[in-house]
Structure formats: C-alpha cells, structure tokens
N, C-alpha and C positions, 0 to 999 in steps of 0.2 A: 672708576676710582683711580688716584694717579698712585705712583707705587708708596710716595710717602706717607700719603692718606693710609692705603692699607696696613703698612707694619704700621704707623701708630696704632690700628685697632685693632692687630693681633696683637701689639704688648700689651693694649687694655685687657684682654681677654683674660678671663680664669679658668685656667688646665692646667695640665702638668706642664706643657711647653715655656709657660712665664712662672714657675711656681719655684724655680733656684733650686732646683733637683741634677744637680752634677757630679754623680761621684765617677771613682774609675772603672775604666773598665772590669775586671777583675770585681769589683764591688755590683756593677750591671750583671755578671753571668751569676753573681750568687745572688740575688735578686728575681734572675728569670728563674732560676732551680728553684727557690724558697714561693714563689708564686705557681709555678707548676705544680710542684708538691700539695695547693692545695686544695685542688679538686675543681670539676668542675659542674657536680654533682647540683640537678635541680633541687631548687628550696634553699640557698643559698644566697641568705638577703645582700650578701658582698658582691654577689657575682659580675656585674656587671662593673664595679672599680676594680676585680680581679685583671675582667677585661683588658679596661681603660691602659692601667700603670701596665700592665703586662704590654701593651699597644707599645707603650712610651719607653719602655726599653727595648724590646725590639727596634724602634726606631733609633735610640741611639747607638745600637750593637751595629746599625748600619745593615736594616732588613726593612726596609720600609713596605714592600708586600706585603709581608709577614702582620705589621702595623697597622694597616690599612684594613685587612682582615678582620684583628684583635678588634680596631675599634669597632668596626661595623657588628660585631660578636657581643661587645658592650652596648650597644644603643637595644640589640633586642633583646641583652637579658633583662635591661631597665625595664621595659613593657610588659616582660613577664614577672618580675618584683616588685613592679609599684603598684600598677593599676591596670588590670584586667581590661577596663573600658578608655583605657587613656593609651592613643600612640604616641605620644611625646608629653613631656612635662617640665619643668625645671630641673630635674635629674641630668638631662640632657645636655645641660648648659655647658657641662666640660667638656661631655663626650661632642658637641659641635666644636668647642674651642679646639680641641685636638685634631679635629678632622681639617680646621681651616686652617691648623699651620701645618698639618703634613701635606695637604695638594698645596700650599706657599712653598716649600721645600723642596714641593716637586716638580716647580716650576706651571702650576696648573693654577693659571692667579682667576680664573673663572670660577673654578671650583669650591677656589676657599672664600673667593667675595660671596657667594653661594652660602658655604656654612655660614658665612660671620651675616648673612641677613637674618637665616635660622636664630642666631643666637641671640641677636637683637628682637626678634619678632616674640620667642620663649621670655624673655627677660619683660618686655611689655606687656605679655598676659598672664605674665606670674613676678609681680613683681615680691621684694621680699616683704617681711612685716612688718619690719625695722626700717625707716630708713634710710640711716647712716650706717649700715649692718649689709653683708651679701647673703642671700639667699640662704636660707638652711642647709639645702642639697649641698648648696657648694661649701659650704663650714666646713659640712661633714666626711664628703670624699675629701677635700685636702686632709680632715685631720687623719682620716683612713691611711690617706696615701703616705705622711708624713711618718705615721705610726710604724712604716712596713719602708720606707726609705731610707730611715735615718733612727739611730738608736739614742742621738741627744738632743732627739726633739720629739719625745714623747710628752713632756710637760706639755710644749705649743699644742699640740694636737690634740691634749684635753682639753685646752682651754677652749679651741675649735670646737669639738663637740659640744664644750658649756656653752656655746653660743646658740652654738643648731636648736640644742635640746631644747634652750629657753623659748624660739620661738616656736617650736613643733615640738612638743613635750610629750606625743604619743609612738615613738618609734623606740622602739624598744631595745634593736640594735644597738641605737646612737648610745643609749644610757649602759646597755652592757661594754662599748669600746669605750665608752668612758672613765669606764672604773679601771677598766684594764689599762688603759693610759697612764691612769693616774694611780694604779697600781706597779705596773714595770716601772714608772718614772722614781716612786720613793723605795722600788726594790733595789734599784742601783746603789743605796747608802747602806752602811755598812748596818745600820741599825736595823734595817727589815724594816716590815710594815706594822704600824702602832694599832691601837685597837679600834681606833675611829676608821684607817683605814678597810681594818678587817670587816667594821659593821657596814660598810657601804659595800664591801663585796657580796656579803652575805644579801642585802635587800637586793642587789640586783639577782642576786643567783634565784633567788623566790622570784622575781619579776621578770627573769628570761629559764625557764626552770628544764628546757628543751638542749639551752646552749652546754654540754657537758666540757667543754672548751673549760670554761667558766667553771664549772664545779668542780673540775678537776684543780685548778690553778688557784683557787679557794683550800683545798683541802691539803693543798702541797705548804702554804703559807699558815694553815689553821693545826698542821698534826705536830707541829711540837707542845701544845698544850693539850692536848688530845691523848687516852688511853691505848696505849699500842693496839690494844684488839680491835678497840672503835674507828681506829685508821683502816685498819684489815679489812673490816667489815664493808667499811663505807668504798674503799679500793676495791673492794671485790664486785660491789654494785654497779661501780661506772665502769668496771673492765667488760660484765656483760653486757652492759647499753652499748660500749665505743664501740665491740665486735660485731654489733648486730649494725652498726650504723657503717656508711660508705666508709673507704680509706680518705683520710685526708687530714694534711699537716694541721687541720683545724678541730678534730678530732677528739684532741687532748690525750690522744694515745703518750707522745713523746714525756707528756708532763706529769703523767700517770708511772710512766716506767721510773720516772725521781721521786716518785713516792715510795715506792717498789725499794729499790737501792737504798733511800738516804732514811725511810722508816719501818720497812720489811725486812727483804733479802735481796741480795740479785741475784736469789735463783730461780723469785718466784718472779723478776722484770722478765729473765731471762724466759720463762716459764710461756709469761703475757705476751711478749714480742715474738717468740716463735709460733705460737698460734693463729698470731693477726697474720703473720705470714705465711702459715702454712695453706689459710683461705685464700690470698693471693699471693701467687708465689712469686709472679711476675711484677711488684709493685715497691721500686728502688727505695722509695720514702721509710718502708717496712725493714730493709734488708738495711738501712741506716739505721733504725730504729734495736735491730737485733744486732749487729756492730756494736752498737752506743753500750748495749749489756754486757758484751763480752768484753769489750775493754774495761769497765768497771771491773767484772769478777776478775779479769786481770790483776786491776792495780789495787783491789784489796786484799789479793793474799802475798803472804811475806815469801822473800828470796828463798829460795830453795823450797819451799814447799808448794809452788810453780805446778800445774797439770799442763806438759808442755803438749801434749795430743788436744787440749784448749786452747794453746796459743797457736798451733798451728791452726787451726779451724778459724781461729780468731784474724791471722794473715790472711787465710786465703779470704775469708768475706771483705775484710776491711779495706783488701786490693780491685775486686766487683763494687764495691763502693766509690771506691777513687774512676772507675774505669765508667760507672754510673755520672759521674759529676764532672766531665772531665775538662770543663771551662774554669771549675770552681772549687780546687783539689789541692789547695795549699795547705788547709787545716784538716784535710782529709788525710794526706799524706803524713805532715807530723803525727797526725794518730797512728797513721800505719807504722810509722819510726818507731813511733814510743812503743810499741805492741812489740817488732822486732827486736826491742832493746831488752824485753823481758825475757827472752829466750834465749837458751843457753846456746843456740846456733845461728842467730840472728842479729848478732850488735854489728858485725861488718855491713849488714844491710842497711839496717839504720842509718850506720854512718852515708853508706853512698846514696841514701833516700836525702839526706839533710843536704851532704854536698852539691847533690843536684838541685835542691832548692836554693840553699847560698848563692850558685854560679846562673841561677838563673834572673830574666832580665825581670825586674819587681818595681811594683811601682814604691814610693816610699813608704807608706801603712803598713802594705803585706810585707817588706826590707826587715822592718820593725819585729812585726810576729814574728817573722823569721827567726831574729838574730835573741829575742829572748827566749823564744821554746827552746832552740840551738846550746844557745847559754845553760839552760838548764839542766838538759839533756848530758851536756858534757862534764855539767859537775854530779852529777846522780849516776850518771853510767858509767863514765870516764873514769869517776872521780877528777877529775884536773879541774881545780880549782882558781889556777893563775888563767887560764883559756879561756875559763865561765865567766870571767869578772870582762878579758876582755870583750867577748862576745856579748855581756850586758852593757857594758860603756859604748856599743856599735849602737845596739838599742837605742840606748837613753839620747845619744847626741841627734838623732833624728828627730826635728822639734814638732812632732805629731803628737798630741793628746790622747794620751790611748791607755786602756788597761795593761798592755804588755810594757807600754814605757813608763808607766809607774812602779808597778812590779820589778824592772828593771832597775832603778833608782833604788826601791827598800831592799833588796838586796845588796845593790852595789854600799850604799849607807853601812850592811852591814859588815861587809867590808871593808870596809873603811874604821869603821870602830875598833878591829880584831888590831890592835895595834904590833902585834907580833909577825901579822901576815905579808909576809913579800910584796904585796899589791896595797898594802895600807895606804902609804904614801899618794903614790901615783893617782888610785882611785878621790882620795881627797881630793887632789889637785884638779882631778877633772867634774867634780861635783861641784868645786867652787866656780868654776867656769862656765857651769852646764848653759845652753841658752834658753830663753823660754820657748814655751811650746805654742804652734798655734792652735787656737781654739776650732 
C-alpha cells in the first residue's frame, strides 16, 4: 500500500485519532486524573472505552508505550463486556482504528496496514443496520467519548447514543448515558431540568435500577420538590449501597455529598466522605471528595465565627490534594487560596498561591480562570474593588467562551452601572469594545 493510499484510510477510519479531540494540554492531564479516577473495577460495561480514550491521551501526553498498552487493555475488556463466546466484534472497530494510527505514528506502517485490514474485515462481517448510519458500537463510544472530552458537546453525544439506541435498542447502558447526556446538556441552562426531562430520568433509573450513578444524579435534580425527610431517607439508602460498592468517580459518591450539603448538612457530607475514606484510606478520589466538604463547611459559616483548627485541617488536606493531581492543579490550588483566604493567618498565602498562578506560563482558558477566580478573590478578601474590575476586564478580553468570561462580563456590567464608582467609566468603554468570543 503506497503511503497515500494508507493515510487516506486512516483519515477514513472512526477512533479517537480522526474524531477533532484537541484540547490542551493541561485540559489532557485533567482528563487522564478524571479517567483514572474512575476505576477499573470488573463489571464495568465502559471499561473498555475507559481504555480506548485513556490510550488516546496518553498518546497525546507524548507516552505512546503507555498507549499501546491502554489500547491492547481495551480490546480485552471488550471480550469480557460484550460476549463471552465472541473474540472480536464490531466494538472493536475503534479500538483497531486507534491501534492502526499509533504503529503509523510510530513509524511501524506494517502494523498499522495490519489493523486497518482488521478493521475492514470486522466492518464486512458486521456490517451496520442502517446503511447510510455507522455501526451502533461506534455511535456510541464516540458519544461516550465525546461526553467525558468535551462539556459543549454533550447535546452531539445524545444524539449519538439516539442513533445507537435506535438500531440496538437492548443495551441498557447506551439508554442510561443517554439521559445523562441529555440531562447535563439542559442542566447547563439556567432553568434546571423540566418535568419531561425528570420523567425520562426516572424510566431509565427503573431500567438500569444497579446504576446508583444514576439514582443519585436523579435525586440531586428531584429533592427540591421533595420532603426534607424523604431526601434523608432515600440519601441514606444510596450512601449504604455506594460504600458497599468499589471506589469510583462512577459511584455517585461525589453527587451524593451535594445532596448532603445543598439539601441536608455538610456535616452529615462531611460525615459520608470521611467514612468512604476511612475504608480506603489510600484512595486520592476520596480525599478530593472529603476536601470538597471541608471547603463547603468553610464557606458556609460567616467571618468570625470561622473553627480556624477546620480550616487548618481543611489546608493541610486540600494541599495532599494539589500534591495528588499535580499535572491538573489550577483549580485545585484556587481552592487551596480560597480556603487560605478564610483564615485569619493565611490571606498572605493566598495571595503568594494566586501570584504564582498569575506569573505562571497558562495556556489561554486556564489565563481566563485564573484572572476571574483572582478578580474575585481580591474584591471579597482584599476588598479592592478598582484591582477586581481590572483583573475581571483581564478575563473578559480573552475571546474564550467560558463560564468564568461570562461571570466576568455580569460583573464588570455591574460595574459599570454603579455610576459613582471610579471604574465606571473606563469599564464601559472596554465593554463597548469587548471582542467576540470564540465558540
């Protein structure tokens, strides 16, 4: 096969490799932490796209052994998730595409002409059932991958699984990531989720009744209509099943402790997360997980009525957290700020935690986060209110689409409005100028 022949038929191919998955680096290590974290405990019908995309940034972190591994670690959890009497399937399809552009990459053009015959041969004895349509399998790891990639394309990756679904309409999976798609996707609007969407979570919760992911992420959306006790109660049942079940970011531990906090206590999150971690004590997801409480009982009680022997305990885990993620410790770190900034002997640290984040080298997104958590920080701790506006006009002028540059902008507007304030003026002038952002 001459070399043009071959790339044309790795760009045909569907994997992650041709699938527009570029973010930055920095975006790749919270990625591999957010995929590590979540187990890789048998019975785990993901496992093997766990794999796959864990493969696929390793290989862009620039670890291709590492990748080569992952994938070969994906091809045998498929065999063990699909079908017991089946060594290969159409499941496969991506995990070959991945295989044939990492030995192309690695200069190994035997290898990959090798998988890309694999993938050809899998595609003719399974073809799809549709067919102007790709395969089901493959619908549905893109929309998988697309789900856990990328936060503004959780819509595409429902629609992905409505594809799958319709032609394979018995995976039960495909229908629970589906709602959850199309769950996170209308939880991004300011409105919450409507009651149609609530009754599609509920029929999937009856139709994957194992998945506590699921139950939980139902009852966090379902308890403000809901009797305080009957949140209690029904919180108290999934907190016995999560503990009995493996640790993993899939768990629904984390989603469970915002029930805790935003409809209980956060003494009783605090209560739930130091137990899951007292059974593994060695297990960083957990010790993020009991961090996440303490900073809450933090910033719920008012100044000066502070338990500063909490906020110390609250530093020192929240600094084993940063030291845990240490690829992926930008928003790890402003939490350690913001934690420093509540104690009455820690706001100089703060500050030299933010400055070392300001002076460091960032790609433009995390610039962004940076300079509106920074912003905030300084008008709430500082008080300095001329500093905050400009550190939110740092934000805002970086034309990234993002929650922190919006928040940045309703601030600076209000700013702007306060027509008495020093900065009135100036901030106008630079709202009227702002540029657009890209999408």
């Amino acid at each position: 096969m001459s070399q043009t022949s071959l790339e044309s038929k790795l760009e045909a191919l569907q994997c992650h490799f041709t699938w527009d998955l570029d973010p930055s680096r920095s975006r790749l290590f919270r990625l591999r932490y957010q995929l590590e974290d979540i187990g890789t405990e048998e019975g785990n019908s993901w496992l093997g796209h766990i794999y796959n995309l864990r493969g696929y940034v390793q290989y862009k972190l620039g670890f291709s052994k590492d990748a080569q591994s992952l994938f070969n670690k994906a091809a045998e959890a498929f065999c063990q998730t699909r079908r017991a009497d089946a060594d290969e399937g159409p499941w496969l399809v991506v995990n070959y595409g991945n295989l044939a552009w990492l030995h192309h990459h690695l200069g190994e053009q035997a290898e990959s002409q090798a998988y890309l015959s694999k993938v050809d041969a899998l595609m003719n004895k399974y073809p799809s059932p549709s067919q102007d349509e790709l395969h089901p399998e493959i619908y549905a790891e893109k929309a998988w991958t697309l789900m856990k990639f990328s936060t503004d394309k959780k819509q595409l990756a429902a629609d992905y699984f409505q594809r799958a679904i319709r032609m394979q309409p018995d995976m039960v999976e495909w229908k629970t990531s589906h709602v959850l798609a199309l769950a996170k996707a209308a939880g991004k609007t300011n409105t919450g989720l409507d009651a149609d969407m609530l009754e599609k979570m509920r029929i999937a919760k009856e139709e994957d009744p194992e998945n506590l992911y699921l139950a939980v992420y139902y009852l966090q959306h379902n308890a403000k209509t809901m009797e305080k006790e009957k949140v209690k109660d029904e919180a108290g049942e999934l907190a016995e099943k999560i503990l009995r079940n493996p640790v993993s970011s899939y768990s629904g531990l984390k989603a469970l402790l915002w029930v805790y906090i935003r409809h209980g206590s956060v003494d009783e999150a605090i209560d739930l997360a130091e137990e899951a971690l007292k059974h593994h004590p060695d297990v960083r997801y957990l010790k993020r997980c009991v961090a996440l409480c303490y900073r809450m009982k933090i910033y719920s009680e008012e100044d000066g009525h502070r338990d500063q022997s909490m906020i110390v305990k609250a530093i020192s885990l929240q600094e084993e957290v940063v030291s845990l993620y240490p690829r992926s410790s930008i928003m790890r770190k402003i939490d350690l700020a913001n934690i420093c900034a509540k104690s009455n002997l820690s706001l100089d640290k703060a500050e030299q935690i933010y400055q070392e984040l300001l002076w460091s080298d960032l790609d433009p997104a995390d610039k962004q986060l940076v300079y509106n958590r920074y912003a905030n920080h300084v008008y709430f701790a500082l008080k300095n209110s001329r500093r905050s506006a400009q550190y939110h006009m740092r934000a805002a002028e970086i034309p990234i689409q993002s929650f922190f540059r919006q928040n940045s902008i309703t601030i600076l507007e209000k700013f702007r409005d306060r027509k008495w304030h020093k900065m009135s003026r100036e901030v106008e002038e630079f709202l009227e100028n702002l540029p657009e952002p890209q999408m």
